[in-house]
C-alpha positions as CSV (number, residue, x, y, z in Angstrom):
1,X,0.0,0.0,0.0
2,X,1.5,3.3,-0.8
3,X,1.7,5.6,1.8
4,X,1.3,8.9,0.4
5,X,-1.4,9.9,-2.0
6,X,-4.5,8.1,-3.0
7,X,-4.4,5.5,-0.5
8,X,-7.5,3.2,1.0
9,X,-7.5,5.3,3.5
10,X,-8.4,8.6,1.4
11,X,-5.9,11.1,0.4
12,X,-2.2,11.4,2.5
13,X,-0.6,14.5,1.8
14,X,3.7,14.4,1.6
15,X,4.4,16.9,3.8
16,X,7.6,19.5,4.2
17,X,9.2,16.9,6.9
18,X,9.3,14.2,4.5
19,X,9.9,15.8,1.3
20,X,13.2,17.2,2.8
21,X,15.1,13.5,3.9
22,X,14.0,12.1,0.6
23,X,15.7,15.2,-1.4
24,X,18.8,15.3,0.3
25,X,18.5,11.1,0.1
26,X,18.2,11.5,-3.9
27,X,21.4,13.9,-4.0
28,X,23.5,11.7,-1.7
29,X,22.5,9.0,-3.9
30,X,22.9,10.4,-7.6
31,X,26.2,12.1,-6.6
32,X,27.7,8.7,-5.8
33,X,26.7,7.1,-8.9
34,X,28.3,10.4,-10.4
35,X,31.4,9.1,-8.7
36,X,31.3,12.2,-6.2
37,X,32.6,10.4,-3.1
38,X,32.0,12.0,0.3
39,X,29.0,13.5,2.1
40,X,27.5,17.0,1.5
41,X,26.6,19.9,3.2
42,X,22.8,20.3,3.3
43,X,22.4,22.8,6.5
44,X,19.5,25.5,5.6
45,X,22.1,27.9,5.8
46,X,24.4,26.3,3.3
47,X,24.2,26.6,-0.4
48,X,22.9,23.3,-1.3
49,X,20.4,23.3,2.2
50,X,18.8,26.5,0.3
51,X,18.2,24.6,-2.6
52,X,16.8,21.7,-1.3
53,X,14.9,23.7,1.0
54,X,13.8,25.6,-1.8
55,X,12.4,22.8,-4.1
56,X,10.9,21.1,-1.5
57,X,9.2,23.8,-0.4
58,X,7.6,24.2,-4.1
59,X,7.2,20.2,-4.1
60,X,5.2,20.4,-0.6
61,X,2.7,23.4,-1.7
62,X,2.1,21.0,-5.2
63,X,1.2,18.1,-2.8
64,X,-1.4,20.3,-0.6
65,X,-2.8,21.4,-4.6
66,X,-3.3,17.5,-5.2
67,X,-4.8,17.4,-1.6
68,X,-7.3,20.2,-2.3
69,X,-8.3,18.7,-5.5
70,X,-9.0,15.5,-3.8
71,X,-10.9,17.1,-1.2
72,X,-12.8,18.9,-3.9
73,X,-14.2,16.4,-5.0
74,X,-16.6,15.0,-2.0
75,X,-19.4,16.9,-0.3
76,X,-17.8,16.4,3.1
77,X,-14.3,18.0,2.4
78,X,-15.4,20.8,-0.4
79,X,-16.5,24.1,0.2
80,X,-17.6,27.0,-1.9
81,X,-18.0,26.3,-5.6
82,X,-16.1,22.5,-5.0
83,X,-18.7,22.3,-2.6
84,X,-21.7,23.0,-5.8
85,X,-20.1,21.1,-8.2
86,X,-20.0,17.8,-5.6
87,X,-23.5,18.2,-4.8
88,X,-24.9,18.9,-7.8
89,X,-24.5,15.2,-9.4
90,X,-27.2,14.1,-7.6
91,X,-29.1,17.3,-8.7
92,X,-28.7,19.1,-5.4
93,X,-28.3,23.0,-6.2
94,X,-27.5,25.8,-3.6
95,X,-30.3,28.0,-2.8
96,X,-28.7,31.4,-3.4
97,X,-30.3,34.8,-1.9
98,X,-33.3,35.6,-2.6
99,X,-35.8,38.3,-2.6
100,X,-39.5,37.8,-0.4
101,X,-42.2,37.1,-2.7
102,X,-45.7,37.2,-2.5
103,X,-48.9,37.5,-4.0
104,X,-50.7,40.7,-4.5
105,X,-54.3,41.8,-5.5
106,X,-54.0,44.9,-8.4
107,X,-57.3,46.8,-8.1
108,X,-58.1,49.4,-11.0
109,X,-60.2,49.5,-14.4
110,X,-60.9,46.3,-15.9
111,X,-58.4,46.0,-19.4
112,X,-55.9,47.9,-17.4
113,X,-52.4,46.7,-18.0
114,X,-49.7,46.8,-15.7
115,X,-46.0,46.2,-16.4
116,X,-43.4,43.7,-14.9
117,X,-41.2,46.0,-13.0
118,X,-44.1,48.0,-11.4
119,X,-43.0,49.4,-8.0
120,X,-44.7,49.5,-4.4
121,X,-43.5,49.6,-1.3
122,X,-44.4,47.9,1.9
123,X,-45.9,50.5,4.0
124,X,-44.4,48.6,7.8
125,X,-40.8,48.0,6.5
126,X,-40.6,50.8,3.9
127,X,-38.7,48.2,1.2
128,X,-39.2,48.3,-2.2
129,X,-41.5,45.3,-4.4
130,X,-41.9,45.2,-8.2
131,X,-44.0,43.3,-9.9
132,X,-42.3,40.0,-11.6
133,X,-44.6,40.1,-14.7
134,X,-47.0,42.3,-16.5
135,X,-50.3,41.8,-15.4
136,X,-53.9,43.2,-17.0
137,X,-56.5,43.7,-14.3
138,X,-59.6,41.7,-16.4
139,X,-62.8,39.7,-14.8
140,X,-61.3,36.4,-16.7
141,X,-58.5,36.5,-14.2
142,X,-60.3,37.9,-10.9
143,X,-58.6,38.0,-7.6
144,X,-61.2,40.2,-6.1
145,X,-64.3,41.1,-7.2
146,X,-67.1,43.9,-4.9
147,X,-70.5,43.3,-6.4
148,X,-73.3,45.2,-6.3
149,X,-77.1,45.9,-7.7
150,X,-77.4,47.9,-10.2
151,X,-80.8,50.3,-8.9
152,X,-83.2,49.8,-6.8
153,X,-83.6,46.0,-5.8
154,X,-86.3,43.8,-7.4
155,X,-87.5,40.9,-8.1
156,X,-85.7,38.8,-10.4
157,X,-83.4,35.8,-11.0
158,X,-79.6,37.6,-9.9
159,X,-76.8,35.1,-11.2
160,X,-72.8,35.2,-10.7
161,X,-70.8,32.9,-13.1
162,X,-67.6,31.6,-11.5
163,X,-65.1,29.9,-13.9
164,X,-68.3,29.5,-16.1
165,X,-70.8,27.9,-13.4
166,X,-73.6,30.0,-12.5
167,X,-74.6,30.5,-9.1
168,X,-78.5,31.9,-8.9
169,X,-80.6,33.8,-6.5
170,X,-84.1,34.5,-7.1
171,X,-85.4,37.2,-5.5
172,X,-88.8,37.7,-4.6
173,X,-91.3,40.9,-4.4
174,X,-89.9,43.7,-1.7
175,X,-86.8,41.9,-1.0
176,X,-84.1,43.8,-0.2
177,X,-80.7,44.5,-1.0
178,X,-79.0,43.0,2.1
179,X,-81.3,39.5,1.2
180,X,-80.8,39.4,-1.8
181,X,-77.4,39.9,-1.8
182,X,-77.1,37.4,1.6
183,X,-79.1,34.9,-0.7
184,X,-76.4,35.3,-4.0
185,X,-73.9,34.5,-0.9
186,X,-75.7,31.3,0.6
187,X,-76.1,30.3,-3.4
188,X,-72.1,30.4,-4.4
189,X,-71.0,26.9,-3.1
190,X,-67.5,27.1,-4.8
191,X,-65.6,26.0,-1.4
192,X,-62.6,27.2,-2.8
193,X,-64.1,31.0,-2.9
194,X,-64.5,32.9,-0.1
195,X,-67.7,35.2,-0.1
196,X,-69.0,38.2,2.3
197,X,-72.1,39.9,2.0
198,X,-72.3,43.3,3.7
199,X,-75.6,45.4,3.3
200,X,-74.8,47.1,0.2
201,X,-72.0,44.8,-1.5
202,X,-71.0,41.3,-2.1
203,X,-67.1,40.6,-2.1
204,X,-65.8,37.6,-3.9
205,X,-62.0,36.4,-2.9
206,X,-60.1,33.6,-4.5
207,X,-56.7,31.8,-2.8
208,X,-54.0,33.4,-3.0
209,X,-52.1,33.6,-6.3
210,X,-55.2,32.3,-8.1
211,X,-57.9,34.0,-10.5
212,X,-61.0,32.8,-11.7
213,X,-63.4,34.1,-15.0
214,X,-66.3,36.4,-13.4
215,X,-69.6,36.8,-14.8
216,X,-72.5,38.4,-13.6
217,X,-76.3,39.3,-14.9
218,X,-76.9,43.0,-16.1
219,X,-79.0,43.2,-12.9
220,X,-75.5,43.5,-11.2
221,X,-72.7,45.2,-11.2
222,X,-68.6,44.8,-10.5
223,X,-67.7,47.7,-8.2
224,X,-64.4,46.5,-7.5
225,X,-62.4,44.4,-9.6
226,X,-59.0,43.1,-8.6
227,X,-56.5,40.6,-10.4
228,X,-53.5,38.2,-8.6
229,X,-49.9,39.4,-9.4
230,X,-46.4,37.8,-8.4
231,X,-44.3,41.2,-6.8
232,X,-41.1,40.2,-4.7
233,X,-38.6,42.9,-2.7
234,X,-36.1,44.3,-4.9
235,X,-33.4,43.1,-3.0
236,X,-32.4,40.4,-1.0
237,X,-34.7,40.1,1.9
238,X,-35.8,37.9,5.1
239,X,-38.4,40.2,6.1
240,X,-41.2,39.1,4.3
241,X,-44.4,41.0,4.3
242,X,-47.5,40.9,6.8
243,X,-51.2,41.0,5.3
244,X,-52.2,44.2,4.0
245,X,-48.8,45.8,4.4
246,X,-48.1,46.1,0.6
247,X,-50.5,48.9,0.2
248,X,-48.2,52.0,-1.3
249,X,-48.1,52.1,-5.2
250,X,-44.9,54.2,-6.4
251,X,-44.9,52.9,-10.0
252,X,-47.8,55.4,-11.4
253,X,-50.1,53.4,-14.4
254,X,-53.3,54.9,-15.6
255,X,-56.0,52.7,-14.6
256,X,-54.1,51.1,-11.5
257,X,-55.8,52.5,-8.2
258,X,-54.4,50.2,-5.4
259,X,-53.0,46.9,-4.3
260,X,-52.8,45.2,-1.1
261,X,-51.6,41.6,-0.1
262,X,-54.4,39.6,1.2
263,X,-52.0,37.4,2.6
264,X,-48.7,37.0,4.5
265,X,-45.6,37.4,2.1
266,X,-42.9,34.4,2.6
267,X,-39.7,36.1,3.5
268,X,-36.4,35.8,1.6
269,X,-33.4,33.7,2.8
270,X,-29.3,34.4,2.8
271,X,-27.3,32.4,0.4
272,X,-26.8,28.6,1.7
273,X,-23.9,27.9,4.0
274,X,-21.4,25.2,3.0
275,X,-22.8,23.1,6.3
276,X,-26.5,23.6,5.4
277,X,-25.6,22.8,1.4
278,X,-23.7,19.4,2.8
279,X,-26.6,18.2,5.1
280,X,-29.1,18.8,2.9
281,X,-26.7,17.1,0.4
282,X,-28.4,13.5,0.9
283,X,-31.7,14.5,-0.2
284,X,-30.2,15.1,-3.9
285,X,-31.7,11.8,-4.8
286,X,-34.9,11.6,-3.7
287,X,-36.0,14.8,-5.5
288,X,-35.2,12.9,-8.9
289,X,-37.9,10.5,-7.7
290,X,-41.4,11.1,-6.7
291,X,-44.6,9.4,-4.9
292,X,-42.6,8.9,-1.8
293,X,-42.6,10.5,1.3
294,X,-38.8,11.7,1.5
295,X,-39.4,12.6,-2.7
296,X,-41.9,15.0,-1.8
297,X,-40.3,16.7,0.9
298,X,-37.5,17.2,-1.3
299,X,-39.2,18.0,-4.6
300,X,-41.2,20.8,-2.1
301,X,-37.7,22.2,-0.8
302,X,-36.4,22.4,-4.8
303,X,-39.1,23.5,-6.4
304,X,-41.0,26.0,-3.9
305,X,-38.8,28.9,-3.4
306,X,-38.2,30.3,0.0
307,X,-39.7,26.8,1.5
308,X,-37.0,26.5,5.2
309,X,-39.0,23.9,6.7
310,X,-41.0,20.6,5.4
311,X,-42.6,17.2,6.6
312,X,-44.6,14.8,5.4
313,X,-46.9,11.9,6.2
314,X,-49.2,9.6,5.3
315,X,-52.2,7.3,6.0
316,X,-51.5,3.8,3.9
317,X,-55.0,2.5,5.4
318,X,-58.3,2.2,4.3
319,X,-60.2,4.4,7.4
320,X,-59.3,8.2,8.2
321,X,-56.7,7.6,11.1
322,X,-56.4,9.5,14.7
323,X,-54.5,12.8,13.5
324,X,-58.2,12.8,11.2
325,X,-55.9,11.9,7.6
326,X,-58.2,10.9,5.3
327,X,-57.8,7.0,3.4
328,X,-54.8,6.3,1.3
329,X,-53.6,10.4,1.8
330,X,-50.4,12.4,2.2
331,X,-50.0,15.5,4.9
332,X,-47.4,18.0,4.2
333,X,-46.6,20.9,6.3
334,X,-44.6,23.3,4.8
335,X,-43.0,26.4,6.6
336,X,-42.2,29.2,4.0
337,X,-42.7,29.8,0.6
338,X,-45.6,30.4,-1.4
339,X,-49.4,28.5,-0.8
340,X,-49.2,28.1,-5.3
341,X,-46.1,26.9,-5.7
342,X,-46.1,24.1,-2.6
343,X,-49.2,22.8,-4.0
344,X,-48.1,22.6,-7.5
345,X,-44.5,20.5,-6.1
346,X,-46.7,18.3,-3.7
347,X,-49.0,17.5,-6.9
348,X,-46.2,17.2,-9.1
349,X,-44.4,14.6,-6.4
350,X,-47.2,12.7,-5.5
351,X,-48.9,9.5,-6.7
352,X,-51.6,9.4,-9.1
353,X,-55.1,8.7,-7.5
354,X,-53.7,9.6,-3.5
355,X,-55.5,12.4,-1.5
356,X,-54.1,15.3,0.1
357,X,-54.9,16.2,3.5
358,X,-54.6,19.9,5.0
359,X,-56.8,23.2,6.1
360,X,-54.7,25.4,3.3
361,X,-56.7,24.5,-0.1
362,X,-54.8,25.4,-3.0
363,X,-56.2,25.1,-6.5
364,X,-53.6,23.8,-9.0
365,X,-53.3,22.6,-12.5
366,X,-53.2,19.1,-12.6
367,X,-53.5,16.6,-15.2
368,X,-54.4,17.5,-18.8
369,X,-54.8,21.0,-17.8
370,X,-58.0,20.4,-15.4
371,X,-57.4,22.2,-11.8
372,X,-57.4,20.1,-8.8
373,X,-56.9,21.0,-5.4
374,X,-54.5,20.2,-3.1
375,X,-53.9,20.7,0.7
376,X,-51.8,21.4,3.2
377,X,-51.1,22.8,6.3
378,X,-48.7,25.6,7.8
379,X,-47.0,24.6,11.3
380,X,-48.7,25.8,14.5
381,X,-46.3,28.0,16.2
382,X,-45.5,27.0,20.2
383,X,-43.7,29.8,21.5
384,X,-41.3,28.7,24.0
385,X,-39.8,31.0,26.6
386,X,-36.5,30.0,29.0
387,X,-35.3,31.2,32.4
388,X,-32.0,30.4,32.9
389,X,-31.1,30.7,36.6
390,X,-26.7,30.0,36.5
391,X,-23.9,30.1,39.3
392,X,-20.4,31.6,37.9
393,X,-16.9,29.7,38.9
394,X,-14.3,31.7,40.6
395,X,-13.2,33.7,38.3
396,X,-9.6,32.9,39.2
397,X,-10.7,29.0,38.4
398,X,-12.5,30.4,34.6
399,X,-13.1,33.7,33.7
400,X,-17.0,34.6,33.1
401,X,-16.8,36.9,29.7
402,X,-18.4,40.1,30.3
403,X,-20.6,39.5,27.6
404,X,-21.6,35.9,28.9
405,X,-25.5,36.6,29.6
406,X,-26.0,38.1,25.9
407,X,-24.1,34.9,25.0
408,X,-26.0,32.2,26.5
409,X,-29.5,34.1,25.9
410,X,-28.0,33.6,21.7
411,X,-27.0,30.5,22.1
412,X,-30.0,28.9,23.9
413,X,-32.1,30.7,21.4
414,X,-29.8,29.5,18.2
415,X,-30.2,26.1,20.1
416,X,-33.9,26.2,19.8
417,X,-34.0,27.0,16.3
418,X,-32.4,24.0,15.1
419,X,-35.5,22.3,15.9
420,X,-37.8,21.5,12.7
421,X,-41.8,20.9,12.8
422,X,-42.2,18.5,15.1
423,X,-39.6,18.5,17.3
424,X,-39.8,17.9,20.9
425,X,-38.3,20.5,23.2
426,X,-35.3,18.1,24.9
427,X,-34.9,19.9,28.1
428,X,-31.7,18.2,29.0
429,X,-29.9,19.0,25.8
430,X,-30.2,22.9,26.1
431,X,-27.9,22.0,28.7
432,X,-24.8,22.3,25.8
433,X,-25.8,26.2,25.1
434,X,-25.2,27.4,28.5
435,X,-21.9,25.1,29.4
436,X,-20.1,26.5,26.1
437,X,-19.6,29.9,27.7
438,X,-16.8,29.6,29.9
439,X,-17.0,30.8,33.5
440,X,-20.2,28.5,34.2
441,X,-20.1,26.1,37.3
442,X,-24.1,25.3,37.1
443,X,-27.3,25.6,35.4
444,X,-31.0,25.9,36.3
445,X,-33.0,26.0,32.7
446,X,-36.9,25.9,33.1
447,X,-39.0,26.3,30.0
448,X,-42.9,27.3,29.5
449,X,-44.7,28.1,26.4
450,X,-47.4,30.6,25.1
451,X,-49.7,30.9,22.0
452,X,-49.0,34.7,21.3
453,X,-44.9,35.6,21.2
454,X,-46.4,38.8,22.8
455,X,-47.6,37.1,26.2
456,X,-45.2,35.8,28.9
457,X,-46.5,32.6,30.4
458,X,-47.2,33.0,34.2
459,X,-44.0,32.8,36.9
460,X,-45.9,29.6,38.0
461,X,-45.9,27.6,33.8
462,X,-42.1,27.5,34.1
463,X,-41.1,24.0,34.6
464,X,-37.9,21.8,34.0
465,X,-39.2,19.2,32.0
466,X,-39.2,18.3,28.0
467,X,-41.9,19.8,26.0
468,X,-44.2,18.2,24.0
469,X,-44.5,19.0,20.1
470,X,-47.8,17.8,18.3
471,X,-46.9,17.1,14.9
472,X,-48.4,20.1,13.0
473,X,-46.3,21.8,15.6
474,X,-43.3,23.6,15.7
475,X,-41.3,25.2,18.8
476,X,-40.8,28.8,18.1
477,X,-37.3,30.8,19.8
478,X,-36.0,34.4,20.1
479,X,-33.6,35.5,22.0
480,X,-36.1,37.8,23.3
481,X,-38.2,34.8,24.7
482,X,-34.6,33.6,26.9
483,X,-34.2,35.3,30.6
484,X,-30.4,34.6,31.5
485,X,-29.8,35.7,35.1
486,X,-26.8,35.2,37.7
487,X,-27.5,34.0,41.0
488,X,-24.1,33.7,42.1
């Protein structure tokens, strides 16, 4: 077995202390079959000891090239673009930055046209959205649609079409607006629309990212008219976007009179670490499959952008089972990223002729261009708060950094947020983000959780004991959640 280079044992670099001996062994040895009797000089201060230290200093720095060549080539020893090129044979790509997206309703005059590029600007973080495409606000491709009568009310048959099924009413003598239009409402059974009737107006709402053709009677009229739009944040961005926050038009179009976002914006991400690129490494193959489990996770992770979270499961039996899955379904929860674009990966990943099971109802286009629908479900956030009660070692034993209670609050909170959906909170293993700060002799963690991030549990719902995720759960941490005192 050789025992430098590629060995069975990986890659063995010849280093500066072994290059030398075998240099100076070389010259010893091909001077005497030279016939040059005698030894040589070869101190590092001695001619021939600078040029031997010289070559082999150029021989050792060609060795560590072969060694970073070698270690290029596997997912464990590469980093940066070694590190992309490794991965991406089993079709694994880096997620790079990118911007928050989200969908938007554009309100104006129908046959308006907006172009890709548009600006607006989200009215809580000030940043800066355009539009991705060109978009023409038009009742074939409604959003949101106010509806109204047109006059006086009267009797008559009052009809909505939706995607080309008509939805009647007939109203009867001295009716009035409010019934009649609270009759339209109780008439539209398109589960996927969401309809409210106030006393003067009917308002029509699709999912999110979605449009549907709108027709109506002459007895009615379209007040309101809205149509769906892709916008993302100019930049870079993790903020994302709450509802109704994308309100401010900068871009001015004729015919465009507002926009808002219905629904939450999913935030942008920083570029993929090497470390989060290597561990997510392994699911390279299983996105070039489908109808399994661990394919749709991945093909959900690939294909919807800005997706940081996903898990599946699935009931393989022929009765709905106790977490209330329907027969022969799949149940993905999917943290991030847009409602469209999951549903359109979980269809595309799933087996022909299985359910889906979730309260998010997504319509997508499915096979031979005829929409389905698929579900989902978000994770349920369990906010968890920690009090961390710790004694300090002499500080002639270990030094305590001045800095130490901002540190262990981080940590403990960077601890937490390794957890994915489902996760139980391990109370002993928070343990490891407290002891990594020097100076500490002993720990007292308790944890308690809340509902609403912006309402601390009560003294008495601290405890020391694991915590229990359901799960369409996951355990929520902020550094702002973590109470780090010293009761030395």
């Amino acid at each position: 077995m050789a025992d430098f280079g590629v060995t069975p044992a990986g890659f063995i670099r010849k280093r500066l202390a072994d290059i030398r001996p075998e240099i100076i062994a070389a010259l010893r040895n091909n001077l005497q079959v030279a016939g040059l009797s005698g030894d040589i000089e070869t101190r590092p201060d001695s001619v021939l000891g600078i040029l031997i230290d010289t070559f082999a200093e150029r021989e050792a720095a060609v060795w560590e090239l072969a060694e970073g060549v070698y270690g290029a080539m596997y997912p464990s020893t590469a980093s940066g673009v070694n590190l992309d090129n490794a991965v991406s044979l089993t079709g694994v790509v880096r997620e790079g930055a990118t911007s928050s997206r989200g969908y938007v309703v554009l309100f104006g005059e129908g046959g308006t046209t907006v172009p890709a590029g548009s600006q607006l600007r989200n009215v809580e973080t000030q940043e800066v959205w355009q539009l991705g495409d060109e978009v023409r606000i038009t009742r074939s491709n409604t959003a949101r649609a106010t509806i109204g009568l047109v006059g006086a009310p009267a009797a008559g048959t009052y009809t909505i079409y939706i995607d080309g099924v008509p939805y009647s009413y007939a109203a009867g003598i001295g009716e009035s607006t409010t019934q009649i239009l609270l009759g339209i409402a109780a008439a539209i059974t398109d589960t996927t629309i969401t309809v409210v009737a106030t006393g003067a107006e009917l308002q029509l709402t699709a999912p999110a990212g979605t449009g549907f053709p709108l027709g109506i009677t002459p007895n009615l009229r379209v007040t309101g008219l809205g149509s769906p739009a892709l916008a993302e944040s100019l930049n870079p961005s993790t903020l994302g976007a709450e509802p109704d926050t994308l309100t401010e038009i900068l871009t001015v179009v004729s015919g465009w009179a507002a926009v808002t976002n219905p629904s939450p914006a999913s935030s942008g991400a920083i570029a993929e670490s090497d470390s989060s690129l290597r561990n997510r490494y392994g699911t390279g193959l299983y996105a070039l499959g489908g109808a399994t489990l661990r394919a749709i996770i991945a093909h959900v992770r690939s294909k919807a952008a800005g997706v940081t979270n996903v898990v599946a499961y699935e009931n393989t039996g022929d009765y709905t089972d106790m977490s209330r899955r329907p027969p022969h379904s799949v149940h993905v929860i999917a943290e991030g990223g847009l409602d469209v674009e999951i549903a359109q990966a979980i269809y595309d990943a799933k087996a022909a002729g299985i359910d889906t099971h979730g309260a998010f109802a997504v319509p997508v286009i499915g096979a031979l261009g005829l929409q389905t629908v698929v579900r989902f479900d978000r994770p349920v956030p369990v906010y968890v708060w920690i009090k961390a009660d710790i004694t300090l070692l002499d500080p002639g034993e270990q030094a305590f950094p001045d800095a130490g209670l901002v540190d262990i609050e981080e940590g403990l909170a960077a601890f937490g947020g390794q957890l994915e959906i489902g996760d139980d909170v391990v109370w002993q293993s928070f343990f490891r983000a407290v002891y990594s700060v020097p100076g500490v002799a002993y720990a007292n963690l308790t944890f308690a959780t809340s509902t609403d991030p912006a309402i601390a549990p009560a003294p008495g719902a601290y405890h020391a004991a694991n915590i229990t995720i359901q799960p369409q759960q996951r355990a929520m941490f902020d550094a702002s959640r973590v109470e780090v005192s010293n009761g030395s």
